[in-house]
Each structure stands twice: as C-alpha cells, then as structure tokens.
C-alpha positions in Angstrom: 3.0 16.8 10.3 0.4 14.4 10.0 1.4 10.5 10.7 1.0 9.7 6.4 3.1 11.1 4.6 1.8 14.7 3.0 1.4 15.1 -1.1 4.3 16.3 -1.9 6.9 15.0 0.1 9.6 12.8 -0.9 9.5 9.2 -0.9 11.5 8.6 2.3 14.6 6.3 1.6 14.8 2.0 3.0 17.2 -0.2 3.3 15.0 -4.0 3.0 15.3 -7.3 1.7 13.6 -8.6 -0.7 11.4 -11.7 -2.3 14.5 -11.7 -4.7 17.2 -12.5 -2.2 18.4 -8.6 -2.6 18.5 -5.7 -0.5 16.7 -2.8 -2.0 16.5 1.1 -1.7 13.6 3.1 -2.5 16.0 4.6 -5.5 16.8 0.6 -6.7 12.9 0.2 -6.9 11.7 3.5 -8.5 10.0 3.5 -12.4 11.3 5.5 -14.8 7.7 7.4 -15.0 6.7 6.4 -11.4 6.9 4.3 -7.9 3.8 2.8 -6.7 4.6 1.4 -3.1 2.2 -0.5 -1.2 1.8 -1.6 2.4 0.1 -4.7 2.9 -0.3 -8.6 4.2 -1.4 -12.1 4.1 -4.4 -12.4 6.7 -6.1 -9.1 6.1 -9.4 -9.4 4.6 -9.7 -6.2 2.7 -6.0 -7.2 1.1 -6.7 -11.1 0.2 -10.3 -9.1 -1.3 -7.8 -7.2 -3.7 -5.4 -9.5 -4.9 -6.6 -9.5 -8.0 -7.0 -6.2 -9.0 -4.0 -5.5 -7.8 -2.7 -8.8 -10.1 -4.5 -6.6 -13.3 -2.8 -3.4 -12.0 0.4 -4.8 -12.2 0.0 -5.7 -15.2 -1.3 -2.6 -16.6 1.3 -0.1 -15.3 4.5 -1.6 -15.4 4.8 -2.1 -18.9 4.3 2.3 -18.6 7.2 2.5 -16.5 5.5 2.4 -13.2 6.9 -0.1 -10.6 4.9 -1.4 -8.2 6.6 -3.3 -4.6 4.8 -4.5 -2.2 6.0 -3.7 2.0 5.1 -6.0 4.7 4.9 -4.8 7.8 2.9 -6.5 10.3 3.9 -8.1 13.5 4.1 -11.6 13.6 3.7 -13.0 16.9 -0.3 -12.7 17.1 -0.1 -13.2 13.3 2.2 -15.5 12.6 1.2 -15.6 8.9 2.4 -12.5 7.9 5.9 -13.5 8.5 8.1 -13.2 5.3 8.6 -16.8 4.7 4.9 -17.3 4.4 5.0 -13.9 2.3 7.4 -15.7 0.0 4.9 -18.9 -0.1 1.7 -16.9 -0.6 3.6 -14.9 -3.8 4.5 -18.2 -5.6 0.9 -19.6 -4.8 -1.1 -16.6 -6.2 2.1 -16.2 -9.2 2.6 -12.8 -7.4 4.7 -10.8 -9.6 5.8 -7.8 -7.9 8.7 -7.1 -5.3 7.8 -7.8 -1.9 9.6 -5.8 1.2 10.5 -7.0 4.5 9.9 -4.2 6.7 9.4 -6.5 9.8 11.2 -3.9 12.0 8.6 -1.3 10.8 10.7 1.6 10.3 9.7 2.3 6.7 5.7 1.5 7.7 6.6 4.5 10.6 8.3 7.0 7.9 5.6 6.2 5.4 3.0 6.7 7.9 1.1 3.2 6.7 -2.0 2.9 8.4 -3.8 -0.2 6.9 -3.1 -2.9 4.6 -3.7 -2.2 2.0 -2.4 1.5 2.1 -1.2 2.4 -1.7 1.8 5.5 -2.3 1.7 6.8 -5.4 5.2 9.1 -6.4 5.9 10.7 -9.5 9.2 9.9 -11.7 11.2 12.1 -9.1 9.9 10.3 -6.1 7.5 12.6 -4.9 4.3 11.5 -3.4 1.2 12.6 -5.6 -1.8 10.3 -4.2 -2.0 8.1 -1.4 -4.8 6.2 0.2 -7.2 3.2 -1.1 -6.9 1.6 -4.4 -11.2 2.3 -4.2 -13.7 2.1 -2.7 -14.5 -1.6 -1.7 -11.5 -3.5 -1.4 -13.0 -6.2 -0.1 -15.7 -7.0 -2.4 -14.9 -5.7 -6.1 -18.9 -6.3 -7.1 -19.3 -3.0 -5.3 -16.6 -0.9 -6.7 -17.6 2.5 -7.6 -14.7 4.8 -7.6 -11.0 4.2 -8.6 -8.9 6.6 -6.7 -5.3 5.1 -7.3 -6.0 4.1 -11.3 -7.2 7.8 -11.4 -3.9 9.2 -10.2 -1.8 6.3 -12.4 -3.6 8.1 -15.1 -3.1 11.8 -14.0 0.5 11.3 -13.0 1.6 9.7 -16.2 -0.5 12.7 -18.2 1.5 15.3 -16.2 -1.7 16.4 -14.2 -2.0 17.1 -10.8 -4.2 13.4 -8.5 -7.9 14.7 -9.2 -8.0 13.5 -5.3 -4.8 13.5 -3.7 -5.1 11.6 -0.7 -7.7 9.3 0.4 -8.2 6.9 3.7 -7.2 3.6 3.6 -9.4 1.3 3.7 -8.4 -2.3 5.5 -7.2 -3.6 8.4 -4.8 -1.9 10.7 -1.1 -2.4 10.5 -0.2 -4.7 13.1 2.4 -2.4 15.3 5.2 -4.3 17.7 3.6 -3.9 21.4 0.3 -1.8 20.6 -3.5 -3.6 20.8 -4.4 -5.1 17.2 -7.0 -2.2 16.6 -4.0 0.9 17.8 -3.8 4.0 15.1 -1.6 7.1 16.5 -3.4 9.5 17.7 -2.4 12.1 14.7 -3.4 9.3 11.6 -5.6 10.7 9.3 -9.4 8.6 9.6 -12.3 9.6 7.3 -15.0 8.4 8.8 -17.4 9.7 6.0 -16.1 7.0 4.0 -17.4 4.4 6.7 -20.5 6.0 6.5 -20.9 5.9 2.8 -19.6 2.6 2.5 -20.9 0.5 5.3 -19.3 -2.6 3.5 -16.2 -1.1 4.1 -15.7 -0.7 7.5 -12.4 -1.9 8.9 -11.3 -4.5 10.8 
C-alpha cells in the first residue's frame, strides 16, 4: 500500500485531544453526510495562504452535514510554533471555527499517510475515503486558482457520485516528522511532479 491512504479505505480510527478540552474519535467527529479531515499547521506558507478559503469552506459545508477538523501534526522543536498551545492562540486570533487535533505523537499523521500541510481527507457518510489531496491548485496565492479539487468532490459526494478526481498531490509544505530532515517524504509517498511543473507557483517548501 502506498503511504496515503487509498480511495476507498476506511477512515482509520484516533484517540486525540482537542481545542475543546475533549478527547475525540474519528466516529465522535464524523458528519452525518460526510468527514472532511485535514492535516495542517501554523508556520506553513501554503497553509497561512488558505486560511481563508478554508474559513468560507467551513462555512459552506457544515451547515450540509459535513464536518470539517483540523489535525496538527508537526514537530515542534525546530518549529516551536506549531505547538498546540500556539494552535489554540492562532484559532481564537483568526475566529477559527472548526475542531483542531493534537496529533503531536504523529500516529494518526502516519495511518493517514499526511504528507503536507495542508493535506485535505475527504470520507463519505460511512467513513470511507472518496478524495484526498489539495483543496486546488494554488494554495498559497488564491489570485491564481484555477481548479477546485476538494469543493468538487464536497459536491460529488453529497450528490452520491463517484470524486470526478479521486486523489490529488498535496500541495504545501512537508509534515514536520520527529527525527527526519525538514524536507524527509517516505520513500513510497505519492509526488506528482507534473503538478510542479504546471504550477511553478506551487512548488513546495
């Protein structure tokens, strides 16, 4: 098996607290028409470059049924601003209102098979993964936006259609792994260059 996890696969379960003071279960977090989970960060770039579509996507699939929790995974001792206090801080700043994750011990970032941030799973109403991959194509720089890949499943999944592209790469920065070089992927992680090619503006940090 590849290191994301394949279309069609279950959502794998967590046990992680929360922005919320709770502990939460992929089951205690999953829409009644859909679960969109999401692995991202503070520092990145590419994320900070999305907040606010992904403020206006909140906003548009939840009230649908889709929920929408955010899982932060980085390392923090060569980035000490990803740590979940400051994750906490940044959500109340930028009136953040989704679930944020505290996957700090990365297991859920390693059964997922996150590769960036941001790196968007998309599962149906039974938790099974339909799309996964970049929200589109510029995530840094929404001026340049030409393709919406995750609002394109949203729609497809909630109209009982098969993801018109099922998987996509993730565009961003890499996850920050425990003991691995800033720029480390495993060597079986899915990288579309083309997309690089196409999209210059794009390229990953």
């Amino acid at each position: 098996m590849s290191f994301t996890l394949p279309t069609g696969q279950r959502a794998p379960e967590f046990n992680l607290p929360g922005s919320d003071g709770k502990s939460h279960s992929f089951s205690s977090v999953q829409g009644k028409s859909g679960t969109l989970i999401f692995f991202t960060c503070n520092h990145c770039p590419f994320v900070i470059g999305s907040e606010d579509r992904m403020k206006a996507l909140y906003e548009s699939i939840t009230p649908r049924g889709v929920s929408m929790v955010a899982v932060h995974s980085n390392e923090t001792q060569n980035h000490p601003s990803d740590a979940f206090p400051l994750v906490l801080e940044r959500m109340k700043e930028k009136g953040f209102r989704w679930l944020s994750l505290d996957d700090s011990a990365q297991f859920t970032a390693r059964a997922y098979g996150a590769q960036r941030t941001p790196h968007y799973f998309l599962f149906d109403k039974n938790g099974t993964l339909v799309y996964s991959g970049r929200m589109d194509n510029s995530p840094r720089d929404a001026s340049l936006v030409e393709t919406r890949e995750l609002q394109d499943a949203v729609e497809d999944m909630l109209a009982g259609k098969p993801a018109r592209v099922p998987q996509t790469d993730a565009i961003g920065c890499n996850v920050k792994w425990w003991d691995q070089d800033a720029h480390w992927m495993p060597g079986d992680a899915c990288d579309l260059d083309y997309l690089y090619v196409k999209f210059p503006h794009a390229k990953a940090g």
